[in-house]
Structure formats: structure tokens, C-alpha cells
C-alpha positions as CSV (number, residue, x, y, z in Angstrom):
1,X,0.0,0.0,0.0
2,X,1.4,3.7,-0.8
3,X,0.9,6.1,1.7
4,X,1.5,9.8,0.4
5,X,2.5,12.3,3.0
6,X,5.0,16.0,2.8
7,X,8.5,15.4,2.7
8,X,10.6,16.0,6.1
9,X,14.4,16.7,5.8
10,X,15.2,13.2,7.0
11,X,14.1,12.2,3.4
12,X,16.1,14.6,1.2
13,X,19.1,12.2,0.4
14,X,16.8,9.5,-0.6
15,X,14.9,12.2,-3.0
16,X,17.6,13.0,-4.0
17,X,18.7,9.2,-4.9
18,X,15.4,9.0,-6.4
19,X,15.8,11.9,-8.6
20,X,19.2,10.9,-10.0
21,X,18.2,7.2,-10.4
22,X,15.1,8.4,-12.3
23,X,16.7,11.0,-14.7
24,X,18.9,8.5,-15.6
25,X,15.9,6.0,-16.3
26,X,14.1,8.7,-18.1
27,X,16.3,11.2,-20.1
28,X,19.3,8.4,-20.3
29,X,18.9,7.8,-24.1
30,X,18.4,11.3,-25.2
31,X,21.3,13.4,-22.5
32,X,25.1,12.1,-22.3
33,X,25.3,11.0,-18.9
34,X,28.0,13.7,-17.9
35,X,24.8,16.2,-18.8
36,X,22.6,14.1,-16.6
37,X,25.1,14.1,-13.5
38,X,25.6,18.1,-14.0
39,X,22.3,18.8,-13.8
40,X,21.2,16.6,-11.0
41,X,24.0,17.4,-8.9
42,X,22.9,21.3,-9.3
43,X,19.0,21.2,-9.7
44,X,18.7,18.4,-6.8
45,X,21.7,19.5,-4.3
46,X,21.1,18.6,-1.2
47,X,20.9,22.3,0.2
48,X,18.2,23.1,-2.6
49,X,15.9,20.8,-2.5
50,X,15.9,21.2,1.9
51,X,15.5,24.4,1.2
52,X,12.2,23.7,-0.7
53,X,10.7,21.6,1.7
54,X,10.7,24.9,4.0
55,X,8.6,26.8,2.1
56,X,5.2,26.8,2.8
57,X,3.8,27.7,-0.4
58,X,5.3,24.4,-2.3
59,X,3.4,21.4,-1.7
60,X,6.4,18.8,-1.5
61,X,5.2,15.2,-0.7
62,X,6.7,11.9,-1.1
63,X,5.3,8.4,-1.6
64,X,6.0,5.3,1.1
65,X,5.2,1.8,0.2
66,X,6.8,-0.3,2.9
67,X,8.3,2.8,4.4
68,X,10.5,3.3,1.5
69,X,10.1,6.8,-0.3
70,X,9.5,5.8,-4.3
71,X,8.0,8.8,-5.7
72,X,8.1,12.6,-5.1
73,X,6.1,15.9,-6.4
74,X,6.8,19.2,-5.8
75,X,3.9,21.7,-7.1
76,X,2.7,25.1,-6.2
77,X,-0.2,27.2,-7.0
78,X,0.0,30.4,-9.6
79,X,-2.9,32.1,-9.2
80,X,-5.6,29.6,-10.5
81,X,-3.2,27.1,-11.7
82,X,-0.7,24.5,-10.0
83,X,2.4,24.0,-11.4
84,X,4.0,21.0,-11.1
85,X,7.3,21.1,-11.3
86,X,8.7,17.9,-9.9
87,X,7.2,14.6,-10.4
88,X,9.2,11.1,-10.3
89,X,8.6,7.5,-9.5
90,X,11.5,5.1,-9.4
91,X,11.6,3.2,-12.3
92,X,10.9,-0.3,-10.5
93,X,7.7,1.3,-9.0
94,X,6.2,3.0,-12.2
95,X,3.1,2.1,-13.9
96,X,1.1,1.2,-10.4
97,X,-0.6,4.5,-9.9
98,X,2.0,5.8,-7.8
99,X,2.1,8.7,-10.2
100,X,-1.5,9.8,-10.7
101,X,-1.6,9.4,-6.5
102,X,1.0,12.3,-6.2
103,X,-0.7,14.0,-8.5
104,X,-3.8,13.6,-7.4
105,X,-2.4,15.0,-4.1
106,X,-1.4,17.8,-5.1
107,X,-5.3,18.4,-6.4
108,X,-6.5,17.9,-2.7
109,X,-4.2,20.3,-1.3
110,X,-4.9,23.4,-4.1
111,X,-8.4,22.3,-3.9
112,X,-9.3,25.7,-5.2
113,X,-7.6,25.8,-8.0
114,X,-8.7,25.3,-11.8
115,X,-6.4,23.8,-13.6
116,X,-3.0,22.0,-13.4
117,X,0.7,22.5,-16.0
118,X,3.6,21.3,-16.3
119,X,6.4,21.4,-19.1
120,X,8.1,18.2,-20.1
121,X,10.8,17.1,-22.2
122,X,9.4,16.1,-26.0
123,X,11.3,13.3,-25.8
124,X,10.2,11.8,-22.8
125,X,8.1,9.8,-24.5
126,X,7.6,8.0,-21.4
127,X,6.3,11.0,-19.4
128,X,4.2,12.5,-22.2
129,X,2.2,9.8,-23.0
130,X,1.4,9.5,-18.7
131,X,0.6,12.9,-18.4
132,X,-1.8,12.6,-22.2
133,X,-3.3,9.7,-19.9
134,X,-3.8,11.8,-17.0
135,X,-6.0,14.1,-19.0
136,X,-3.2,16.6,-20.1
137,X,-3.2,18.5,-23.5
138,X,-0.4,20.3,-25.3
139,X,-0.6,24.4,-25.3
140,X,2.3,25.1,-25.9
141,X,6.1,24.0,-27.1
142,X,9.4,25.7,-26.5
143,X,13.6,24.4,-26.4
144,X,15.8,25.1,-23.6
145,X,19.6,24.3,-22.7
146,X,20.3,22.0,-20.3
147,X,24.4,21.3,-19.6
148,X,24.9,22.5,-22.8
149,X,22.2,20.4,-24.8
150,X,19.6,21.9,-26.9
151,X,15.7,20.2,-26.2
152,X,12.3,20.7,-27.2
153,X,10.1,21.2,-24.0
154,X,6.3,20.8,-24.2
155,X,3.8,22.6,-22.0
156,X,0.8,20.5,-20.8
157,X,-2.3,21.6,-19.1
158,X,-5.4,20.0,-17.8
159,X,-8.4,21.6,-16.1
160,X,-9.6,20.1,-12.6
């Protein structure tokens, strides 16, 4: 059974595990791995994401199935909308609904809010075709550099 519940500092190195081992998983055939380990060791330091999980405003929760963390979100809400900008699943604990539950969390806790986005890589295949599942539509498309490689980024939205 998964329980979903906000992330406390004593879980930050194993997010932090999680998010390496996942962007490996996920962006592995498309980024050279030295990209990969660049931009996890700056987007995911240690410092960063505890300093996240301090502020009230981002809703930062983990998931637990036998006490182990194997997913994370991070979301907050822009006026009307939440934004999520963080949402992984170890890759031996995807495709069990571990990934709609976080989401579906976040929904609970901006209850008020109308609609949900987030931007993903174009090639994540993997993570497009979840979130078209999950009721999300294109709006819009954009590229951005990551360590020094050029990608297509898609924005999806979905009303609530």
C-alpha cells in the first residue's frame, strides 16, 4: 500500500537518490550521462531541494510503500493554476498509480484551483504519453539548454 505524506528533511538524500536514479531512467537515451550528473548534482543539491521543503507555499510530498520513499512531487499554486514542477517515481515502482496518487495529491491540497501544467521534455516519450493519460493536453512548445544540450520542452495543461 502507498501512503502519500509531505516530505521532512530526513528524506532529502533518498529524493535526492530517487531523482538521480530516475533521470537516468528517463532522459538516459536522449542526454550524455555527464549532462545528466551536471544537472542533477545542481537542480537536486542537497541544500536546494531542503530548502524547498521549507517553504510553505510548495506542496512537496513523497510516496511510502513499505516505508520506502518511491516517488516525489513538488507543485505550487500560480494564481488559478498548479504548477507542477517535480514529479518522479523510481523506475521499478512506475506504472502502479503511484504517479497519478501524487498528483492527485497535489489536487487535494490546491483544492481551489482550476487547472493543473507542467512542461516536459518532447522526448520523454515515457512522461508525455502519462501525463496525455492523466487528461493533459499540449498548449504550448518551446527548447531550452540544459548542460549545454539543446531540447524541445512541451507545456501540458489539464483543467480540474
Amino acid at each position: 500500500m502507498v501512503e502519500l505524506e509531505r516530505a521532512v528533511a530526513e528524506d532529502v538524500l533518498t529524493i535526492k537518490e530517487i531523482l538521480r536514479e530516475t533521470w537516468h531512467d528517463t532522459y538516459g537515451s536522449f542526454l550524455p550521462k555527464a549532462a545528466i550528473e551536471t544537472i542533477t548534482s545542481e537542480w537536486h543539491a542537497r541544500e536546494l531541494l531542503t530548502e524547498q521543503l521549507l517553504i510553505p507555499e510548495i506542496y512537496f510530498a513523497v510516496a511510502r510503500e513499505g516505508g520506502v520513499v518511491v516517488g516525489v512531487i513538488t507543485a505550487r499554486k500560480q494564481d488559478d493554476v498548479i504548477v507542477v514542477n517535480r514529479l518522479y517515481v523510481r523506475p521499478q515502482y512506475q506504472r502502479r498509480g503511484i504517479g497519478r496518487q501524487l498528483l492527485e495529491s497535489s489536487y487535494r491540497t490546491f483544492h481551489d484551483a482550476r487547472s493543473v501544467r507542467l512542461t516536459v521534455e518532447a522526448e520523454n516519450r515515457k512522461g508525455v504519453a502519462f501525463y496525455a493519460k492523466e487528461g493533459f493536453r499540449e498548449t504550448a512548445r518551446s527548447s531550452e539548454e540544459l548542460a549545454g544540450v539543446r531540447l524541445e520542452t512541451v507545456v501540458m495543461e489539464r483543467p480540474l
